[in-house]
C-alpha positions as CSV (number, residue, x, y, z in Angstrom):
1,X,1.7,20.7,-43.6
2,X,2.5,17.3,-41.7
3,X,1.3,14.3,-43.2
4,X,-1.0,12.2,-40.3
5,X,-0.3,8.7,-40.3
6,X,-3.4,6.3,-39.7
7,X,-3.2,2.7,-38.5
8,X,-3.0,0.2,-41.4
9,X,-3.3,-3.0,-41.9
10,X,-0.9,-5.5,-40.4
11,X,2.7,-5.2,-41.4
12,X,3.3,-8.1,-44.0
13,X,5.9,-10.4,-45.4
14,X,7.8,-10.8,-48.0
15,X,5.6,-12.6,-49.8
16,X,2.6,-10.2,-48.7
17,X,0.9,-12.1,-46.3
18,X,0.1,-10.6,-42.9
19,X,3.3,-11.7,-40.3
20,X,2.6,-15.1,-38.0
21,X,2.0,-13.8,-34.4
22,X,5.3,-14.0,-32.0
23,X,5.7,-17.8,-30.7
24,X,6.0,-17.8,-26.7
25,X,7.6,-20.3,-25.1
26,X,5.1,-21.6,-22.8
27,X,7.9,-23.4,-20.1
28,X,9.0,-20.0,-19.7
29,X,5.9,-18.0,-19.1
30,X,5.0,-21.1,-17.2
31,X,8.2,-20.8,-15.4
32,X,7.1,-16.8,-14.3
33,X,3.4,-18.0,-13.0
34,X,5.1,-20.7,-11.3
35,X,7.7,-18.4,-9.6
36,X,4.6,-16.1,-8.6
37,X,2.8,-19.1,-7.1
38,X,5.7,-20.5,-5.5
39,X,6.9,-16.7,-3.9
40,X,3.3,-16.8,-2.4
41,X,3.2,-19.7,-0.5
42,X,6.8,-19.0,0.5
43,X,5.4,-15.5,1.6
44,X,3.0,-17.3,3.4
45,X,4.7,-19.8,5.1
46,X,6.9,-16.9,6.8
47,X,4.2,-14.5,7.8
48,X,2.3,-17.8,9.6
49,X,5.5,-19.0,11.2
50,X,6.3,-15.6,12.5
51,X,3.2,-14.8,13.6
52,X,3.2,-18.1,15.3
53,X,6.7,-17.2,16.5
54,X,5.0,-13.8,17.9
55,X,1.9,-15.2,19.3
56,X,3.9,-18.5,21.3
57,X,7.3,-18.1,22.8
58,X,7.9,-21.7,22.8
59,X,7.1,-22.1,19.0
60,X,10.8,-22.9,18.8
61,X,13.7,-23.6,21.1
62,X,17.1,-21.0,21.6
63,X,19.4,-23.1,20.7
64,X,23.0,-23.4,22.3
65,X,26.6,-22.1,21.0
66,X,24.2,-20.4,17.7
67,X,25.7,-17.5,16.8
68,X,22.8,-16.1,15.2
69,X,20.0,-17.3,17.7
70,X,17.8,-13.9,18.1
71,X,14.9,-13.4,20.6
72,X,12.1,-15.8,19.6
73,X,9.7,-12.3,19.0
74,X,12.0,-10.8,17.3
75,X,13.1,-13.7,15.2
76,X,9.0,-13.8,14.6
77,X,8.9,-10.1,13.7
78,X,11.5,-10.5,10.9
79,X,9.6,-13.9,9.4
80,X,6.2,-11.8,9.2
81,X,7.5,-8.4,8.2
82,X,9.4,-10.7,5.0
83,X,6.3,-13.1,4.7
84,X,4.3,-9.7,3.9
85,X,7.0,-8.6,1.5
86,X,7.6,-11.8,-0.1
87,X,3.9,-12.4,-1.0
88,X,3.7,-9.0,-2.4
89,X,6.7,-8.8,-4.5
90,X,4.6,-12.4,-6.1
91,X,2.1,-10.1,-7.1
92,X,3.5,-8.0,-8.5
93,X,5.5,-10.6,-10.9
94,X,1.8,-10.6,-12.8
95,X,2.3,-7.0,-14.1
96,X,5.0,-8.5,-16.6
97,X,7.4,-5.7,-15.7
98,X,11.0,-6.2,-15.6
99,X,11.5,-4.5,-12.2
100,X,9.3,-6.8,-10.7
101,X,11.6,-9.8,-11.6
102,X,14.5,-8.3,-10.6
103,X,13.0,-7.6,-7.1
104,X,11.2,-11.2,-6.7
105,X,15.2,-12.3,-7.9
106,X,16.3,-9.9,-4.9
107,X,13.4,-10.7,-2.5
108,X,14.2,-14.8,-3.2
109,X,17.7,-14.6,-2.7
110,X,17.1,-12.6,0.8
111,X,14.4,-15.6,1.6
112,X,17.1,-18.2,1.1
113,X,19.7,-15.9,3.3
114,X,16.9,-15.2,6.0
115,X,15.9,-19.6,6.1
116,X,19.7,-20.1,6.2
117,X,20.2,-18.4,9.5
118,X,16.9,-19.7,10.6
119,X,17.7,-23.7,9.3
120,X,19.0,-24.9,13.2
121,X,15.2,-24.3,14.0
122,X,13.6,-26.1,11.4
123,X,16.4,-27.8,9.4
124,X,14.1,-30.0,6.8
125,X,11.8,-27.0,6.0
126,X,14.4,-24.6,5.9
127,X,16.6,-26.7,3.5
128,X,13.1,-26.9,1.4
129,X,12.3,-22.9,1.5
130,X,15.7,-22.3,0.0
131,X,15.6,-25.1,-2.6
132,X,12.2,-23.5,-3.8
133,X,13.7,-20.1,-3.6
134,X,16.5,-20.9,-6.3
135,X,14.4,-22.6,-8.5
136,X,12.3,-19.5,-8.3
137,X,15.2,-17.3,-9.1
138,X,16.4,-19.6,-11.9
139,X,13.0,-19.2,-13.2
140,X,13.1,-15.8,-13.4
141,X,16.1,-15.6,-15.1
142,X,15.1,-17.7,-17.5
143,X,12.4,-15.2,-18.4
144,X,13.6,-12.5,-21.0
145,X,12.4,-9.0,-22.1
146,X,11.5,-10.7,-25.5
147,X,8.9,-13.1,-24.0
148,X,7.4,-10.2,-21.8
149,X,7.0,-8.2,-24.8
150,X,4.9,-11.2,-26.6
151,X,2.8,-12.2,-24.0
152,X,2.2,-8.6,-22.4
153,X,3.2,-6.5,-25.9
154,X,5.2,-4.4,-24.4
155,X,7.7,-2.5,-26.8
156,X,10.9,-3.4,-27.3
């Protein structure tokens, strides 16, 4: 016959007492809403500037001997189409799952690539969208599997 194990009480120490619950480092959770936050606003700024881009011909100028300067709808297709991905790959960073972090990681690196070839357009911005988008990816990184499992108590 197989014994059925219930629930008991807490696990406990060596001295008996229940076990202190896990300490979280709150810069570091702080870190991953901040990331999320910061990926949404950077989604957003691309799906406005594309759509602008898409909606205005003149939103910005071709510029001369650029070996990268695409078609201005074109160029606006690509900021809206990543604007939409970007902002939901921040979403999904509040389901505490590691494959979300490593596909914000993925999805900020590409944003950085993506204002890099877009920075003789809007220099100053662009410069800005790809600072923010390290940060973010240092923040992530900074974020283990052992702080996901005490904030979200997901199993080791």
């Amino acid at each position: 016959m197989t014994e059925q194990m219930s629930p008991g009480p807490a696990p406990s120490g060596p001295s008996g007492a229940p076990d202190p619950p896990p300490r979280v480092n709150v810069g570091v959770v702080g870190g991953v809403v901040f990331a999320a936050f910061v990926m949404g606003i950077i989604g957003a700024y691309h799906a406005i500037a594309g759509l602008a881009a898409i909606l205005n011909e003149n939103f910005s100028q071709a510029q001369d001997d650029y070996a990268f300067d695409f078609d201005v709808n074109a160029r606006g297709w690509v900021q809206m189409i990543t604007g939409v991905i970007v902002f939901a790959a921040a979403v999904s960073l509040f389901s505490g799952r590691t494959w979300a972090r490593i596909v914000v990681m993925i999805i900020a690196a590409t944003s950085a690539l993506e204002n890099f070839f877009f920075t003789p357009y809007q220099p100053v911005w662009s410069a800005i969208l790809i600072a923010l988008d390290i940060l973010v990816i240092w923040s992530l990184a900074m974020y283990g599997h052992r702080e996901a499992h005490k904030v979200y108590g997901a199993p080791l």
